[in-house]
C-alpha atoms as a printed R data frame, in Angstrom:
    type eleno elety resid chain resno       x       y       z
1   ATOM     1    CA   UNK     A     1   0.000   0.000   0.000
2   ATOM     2    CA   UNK     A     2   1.020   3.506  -0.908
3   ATOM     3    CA   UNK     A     3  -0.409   6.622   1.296
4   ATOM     4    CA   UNK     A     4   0.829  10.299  -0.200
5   ATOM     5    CA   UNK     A     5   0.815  12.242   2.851
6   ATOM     6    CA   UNK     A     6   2.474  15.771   2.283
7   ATOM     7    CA   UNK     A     7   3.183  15.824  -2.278
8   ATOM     8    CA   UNK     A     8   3.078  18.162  -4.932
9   ATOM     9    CA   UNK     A     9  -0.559  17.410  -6.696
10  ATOM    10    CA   UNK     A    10   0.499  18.896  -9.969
11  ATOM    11    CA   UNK     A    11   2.929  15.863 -11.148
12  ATOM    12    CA   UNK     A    12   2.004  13.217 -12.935
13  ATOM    13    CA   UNK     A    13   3.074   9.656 -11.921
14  ATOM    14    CA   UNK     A    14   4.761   7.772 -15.102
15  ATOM    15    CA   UNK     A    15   2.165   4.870 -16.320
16  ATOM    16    CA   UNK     A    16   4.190   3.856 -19.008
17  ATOM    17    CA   UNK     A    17   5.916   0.561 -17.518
18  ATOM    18    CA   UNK     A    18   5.144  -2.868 -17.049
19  ATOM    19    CA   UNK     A    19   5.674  -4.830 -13.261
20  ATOM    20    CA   UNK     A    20   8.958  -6.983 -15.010
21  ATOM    21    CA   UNK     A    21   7.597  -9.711 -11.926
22  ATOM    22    CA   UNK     A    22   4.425  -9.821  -9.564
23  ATOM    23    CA   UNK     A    23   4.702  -6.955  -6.764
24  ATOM    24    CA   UNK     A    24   2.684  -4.852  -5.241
25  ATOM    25    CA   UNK     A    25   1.733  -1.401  -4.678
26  ATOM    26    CA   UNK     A    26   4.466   0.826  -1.976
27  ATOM    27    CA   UNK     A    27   7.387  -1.538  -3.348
28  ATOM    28    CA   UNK     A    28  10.819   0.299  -4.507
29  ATOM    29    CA   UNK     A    29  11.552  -0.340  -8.312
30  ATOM    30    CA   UNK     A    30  13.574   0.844 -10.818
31  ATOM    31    CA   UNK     A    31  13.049   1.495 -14.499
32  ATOM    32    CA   UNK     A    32  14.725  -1.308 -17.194
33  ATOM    33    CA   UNK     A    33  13.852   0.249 -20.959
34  ATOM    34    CA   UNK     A    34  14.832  -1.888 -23.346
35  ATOM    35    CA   UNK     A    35  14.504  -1.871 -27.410
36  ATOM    36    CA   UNK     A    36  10.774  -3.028 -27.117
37  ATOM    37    CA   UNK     A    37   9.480  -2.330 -23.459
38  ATOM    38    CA   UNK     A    38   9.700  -0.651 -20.666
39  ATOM    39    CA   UNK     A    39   9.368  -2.707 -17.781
40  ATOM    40    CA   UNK     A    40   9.507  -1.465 -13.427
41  ATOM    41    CA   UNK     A    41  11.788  -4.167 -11.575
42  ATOM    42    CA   UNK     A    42  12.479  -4.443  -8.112
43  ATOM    43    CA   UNK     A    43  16.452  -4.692  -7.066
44  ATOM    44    CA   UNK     A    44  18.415  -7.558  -5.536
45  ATOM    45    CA   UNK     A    45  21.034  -4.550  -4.682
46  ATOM    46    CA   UNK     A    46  20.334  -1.479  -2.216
47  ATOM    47    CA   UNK     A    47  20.370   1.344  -3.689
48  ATOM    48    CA   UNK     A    48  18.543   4.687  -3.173
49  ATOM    49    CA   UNK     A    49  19.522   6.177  -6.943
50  ATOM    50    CA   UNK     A    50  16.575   6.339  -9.172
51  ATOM    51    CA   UNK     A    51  13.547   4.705  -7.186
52  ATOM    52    CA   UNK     A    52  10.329   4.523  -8.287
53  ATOM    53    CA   UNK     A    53   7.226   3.664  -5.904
54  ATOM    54    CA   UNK     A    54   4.694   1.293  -7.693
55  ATOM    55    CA   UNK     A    55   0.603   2.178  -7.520
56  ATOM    56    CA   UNK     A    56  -2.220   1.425  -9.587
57  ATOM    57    CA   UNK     A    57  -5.345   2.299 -10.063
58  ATOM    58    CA   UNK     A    58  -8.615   1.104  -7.955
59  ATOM    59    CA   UNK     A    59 -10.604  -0.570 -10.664
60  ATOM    60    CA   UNK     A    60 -12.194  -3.843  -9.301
61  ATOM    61    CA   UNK     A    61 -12.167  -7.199 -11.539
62  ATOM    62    CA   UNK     A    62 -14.394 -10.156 -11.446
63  ATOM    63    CA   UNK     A    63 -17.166 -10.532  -9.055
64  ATOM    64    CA   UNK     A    64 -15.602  -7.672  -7.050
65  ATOM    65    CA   UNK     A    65 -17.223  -5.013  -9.628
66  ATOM    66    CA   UNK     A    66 -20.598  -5.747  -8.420
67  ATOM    67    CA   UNK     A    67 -19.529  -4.923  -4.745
68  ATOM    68    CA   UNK     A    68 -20.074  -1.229  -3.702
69  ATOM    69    CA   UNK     A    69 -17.096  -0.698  -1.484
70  ATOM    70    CA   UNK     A    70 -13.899  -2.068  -0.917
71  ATOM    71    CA   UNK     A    71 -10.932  -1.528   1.025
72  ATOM    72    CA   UNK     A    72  -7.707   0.041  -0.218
73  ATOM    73    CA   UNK     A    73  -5.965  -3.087   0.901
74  ATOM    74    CA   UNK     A    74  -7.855  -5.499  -1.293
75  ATOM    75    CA   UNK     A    75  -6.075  -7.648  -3.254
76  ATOM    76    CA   UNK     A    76  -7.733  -6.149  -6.352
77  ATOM    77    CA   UNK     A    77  -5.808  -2.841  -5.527
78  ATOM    78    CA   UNK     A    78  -2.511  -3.976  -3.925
79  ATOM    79    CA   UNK     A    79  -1.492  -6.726  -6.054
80  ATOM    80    CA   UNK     A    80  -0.266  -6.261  -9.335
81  ATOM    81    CA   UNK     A    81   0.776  -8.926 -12.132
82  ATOM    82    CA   UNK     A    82   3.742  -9.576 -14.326
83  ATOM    83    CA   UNK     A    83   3.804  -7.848 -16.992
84  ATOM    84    CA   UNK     A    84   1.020  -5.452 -15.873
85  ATOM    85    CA   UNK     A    85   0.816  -1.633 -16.435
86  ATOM    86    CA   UNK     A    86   1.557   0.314 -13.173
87  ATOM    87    CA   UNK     A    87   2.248   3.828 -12.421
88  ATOM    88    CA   UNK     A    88   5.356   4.567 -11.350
89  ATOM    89    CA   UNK     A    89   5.388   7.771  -8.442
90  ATOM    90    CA   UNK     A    90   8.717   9.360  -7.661
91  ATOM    91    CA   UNK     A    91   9.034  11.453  -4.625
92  ATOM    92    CA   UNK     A    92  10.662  15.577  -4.578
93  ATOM    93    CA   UNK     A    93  12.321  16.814  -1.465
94  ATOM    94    CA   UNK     A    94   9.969  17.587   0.809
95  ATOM    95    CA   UNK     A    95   7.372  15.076   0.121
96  ATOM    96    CA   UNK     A    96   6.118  13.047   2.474
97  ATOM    97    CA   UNK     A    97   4.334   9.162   1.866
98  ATOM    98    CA   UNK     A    98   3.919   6.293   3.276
99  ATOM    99    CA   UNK     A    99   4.452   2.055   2.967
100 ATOM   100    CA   UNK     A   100   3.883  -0.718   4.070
101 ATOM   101    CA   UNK     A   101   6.089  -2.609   2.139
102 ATOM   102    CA   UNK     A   102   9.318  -2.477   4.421
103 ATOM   103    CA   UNK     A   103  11.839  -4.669   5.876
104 ATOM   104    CA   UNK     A   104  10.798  -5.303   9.299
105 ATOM   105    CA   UNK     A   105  14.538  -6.708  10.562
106 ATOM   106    CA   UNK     A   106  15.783  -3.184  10.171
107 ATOM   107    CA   UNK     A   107  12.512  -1.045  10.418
108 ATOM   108    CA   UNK     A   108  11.627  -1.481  13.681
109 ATOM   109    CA   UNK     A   109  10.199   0.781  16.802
110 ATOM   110    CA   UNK     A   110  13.547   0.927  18.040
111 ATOM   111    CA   UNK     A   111  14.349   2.854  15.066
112 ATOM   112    CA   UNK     A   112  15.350   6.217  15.340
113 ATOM   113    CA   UNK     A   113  13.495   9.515  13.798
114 ATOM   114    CA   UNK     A   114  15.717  10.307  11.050
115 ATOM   115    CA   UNK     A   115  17.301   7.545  10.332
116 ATOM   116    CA   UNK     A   116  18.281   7.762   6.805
117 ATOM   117    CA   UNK     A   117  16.613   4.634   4.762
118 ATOM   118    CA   UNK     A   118  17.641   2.717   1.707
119 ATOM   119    CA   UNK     A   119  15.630   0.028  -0.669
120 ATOM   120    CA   UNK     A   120  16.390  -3.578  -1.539
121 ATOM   121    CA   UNK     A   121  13.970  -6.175  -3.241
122 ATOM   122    CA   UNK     A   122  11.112  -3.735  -3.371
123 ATOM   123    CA   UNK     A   123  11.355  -2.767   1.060
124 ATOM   124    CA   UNK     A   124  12.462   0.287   2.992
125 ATOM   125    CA   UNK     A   125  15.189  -0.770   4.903
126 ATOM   126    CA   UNK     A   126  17.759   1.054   6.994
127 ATOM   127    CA   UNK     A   127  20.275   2.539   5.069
128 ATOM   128    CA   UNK     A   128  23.800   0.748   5.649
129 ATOM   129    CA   UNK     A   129  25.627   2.508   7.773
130 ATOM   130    CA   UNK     A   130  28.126   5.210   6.223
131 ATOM   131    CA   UNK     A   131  27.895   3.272   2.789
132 ATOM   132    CA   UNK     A   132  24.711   4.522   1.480
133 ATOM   133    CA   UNK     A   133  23.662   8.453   0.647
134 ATOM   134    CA   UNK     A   134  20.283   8.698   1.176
135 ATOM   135    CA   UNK     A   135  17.894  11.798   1.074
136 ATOM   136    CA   UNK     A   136  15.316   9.463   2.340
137 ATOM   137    CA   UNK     A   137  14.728   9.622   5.899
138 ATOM   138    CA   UNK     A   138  12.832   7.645   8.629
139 ATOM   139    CA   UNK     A   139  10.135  10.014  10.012
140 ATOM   140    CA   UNK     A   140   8.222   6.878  12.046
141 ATOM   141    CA   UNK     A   141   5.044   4.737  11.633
142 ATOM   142    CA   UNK     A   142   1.770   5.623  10.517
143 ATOM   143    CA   UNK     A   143  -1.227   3.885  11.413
144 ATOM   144    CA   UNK     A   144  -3.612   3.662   8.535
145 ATOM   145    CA   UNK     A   145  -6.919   1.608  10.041
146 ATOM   146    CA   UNK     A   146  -5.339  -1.102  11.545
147 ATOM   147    CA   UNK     A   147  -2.519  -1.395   8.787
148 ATOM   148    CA   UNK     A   148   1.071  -0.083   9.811
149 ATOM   149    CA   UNK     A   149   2.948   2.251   6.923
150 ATOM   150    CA   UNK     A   150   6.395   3.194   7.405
151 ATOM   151    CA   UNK     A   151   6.476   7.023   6.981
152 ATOM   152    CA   UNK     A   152   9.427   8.405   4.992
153 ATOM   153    CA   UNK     A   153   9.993  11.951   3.883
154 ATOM   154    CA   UNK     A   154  12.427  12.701   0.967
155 ATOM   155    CA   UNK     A   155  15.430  15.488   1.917
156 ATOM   156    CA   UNK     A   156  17.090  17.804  -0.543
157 ATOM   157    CA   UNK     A   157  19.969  16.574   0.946
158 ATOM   158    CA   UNK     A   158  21.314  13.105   0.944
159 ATOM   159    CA   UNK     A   159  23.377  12.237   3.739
160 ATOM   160    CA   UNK     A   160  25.070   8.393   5.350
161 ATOM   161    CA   UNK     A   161  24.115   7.324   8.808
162 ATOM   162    CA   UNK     A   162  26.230   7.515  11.923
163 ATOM   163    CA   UNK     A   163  27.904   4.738  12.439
């Protein structure tokens, strides 16, 4: 799940990608272009350069369409497909969202405010220490009806946690 808490309305996401493997929405994922498509992959490596947060739109399938509400956690609205169209939402400095897809071994309430984060196979995760620039920094949890989002907020300057 992706929650934009504090963004810019007036940007577009990109929709112009493909999920390269099954995800779902709040993952990390860089763009692979090749000669005939343009595919959004998650990364074995952590990285913070070029990330990409994958959404897509609410439109219920199969005996779902006749229901009159659903939640924003359905698996009609979270889970997307190989080779599926997604829109891809990149985050400005001072924009503030929120995920639940994160690594929980390095994400935890003992984490600090501010802690600068990183992303690996589609999770927030801390940042390694004093390897890893990020401008993407821990601001806490979020809890959004019962669900808990990691809330990060994206710096105009990116910076290496204390070791």
């Amino acid at each position: 799940m992706l929650r934009d808490l504090i963004i810019n309305g007036a940007k577009a996401p990109d929709a112009m990608h493909k999920a390269k493997v099954a995800m779902v929405t709040g993952m990390a994922v860089v763009k692979e272009d090749s000669d005939t498509d343009k595919f959004a992959n998650v990364t074995a490596d952590e990285t913070v350069a070029d990330i990409y947060f994958v959404n897509k739109d609410r439109i219920p399938t199969g005996l779902n369409t006749a229901r009159a509400e659903m939640s924003d956690y359905d698996e009609d609205f979270v889970n997307v497909k190989e080779n599926e169209l997604v829109k891809l939402d990149k985050y400005a400095p001072g924009e503030r969202f929120a995920t639940d897809q994160y690594d929980t071994t390095t994400i935890t309430t003992e984490t600090e405010i501010d802690t600068r984060v990183s992303f690996k196979d589609g999770k927030v995760m801390k940042a390694t220490a004093s390897t890893v620039l990020s401008p993407y920094v821990f601001k806490g949890f979020f809890n959004d009806n019962g669900h808990t989002l990691v809330v990060i907020e994206v710096s105009d300057t990116a910076v290496a946690n204390a070791a």
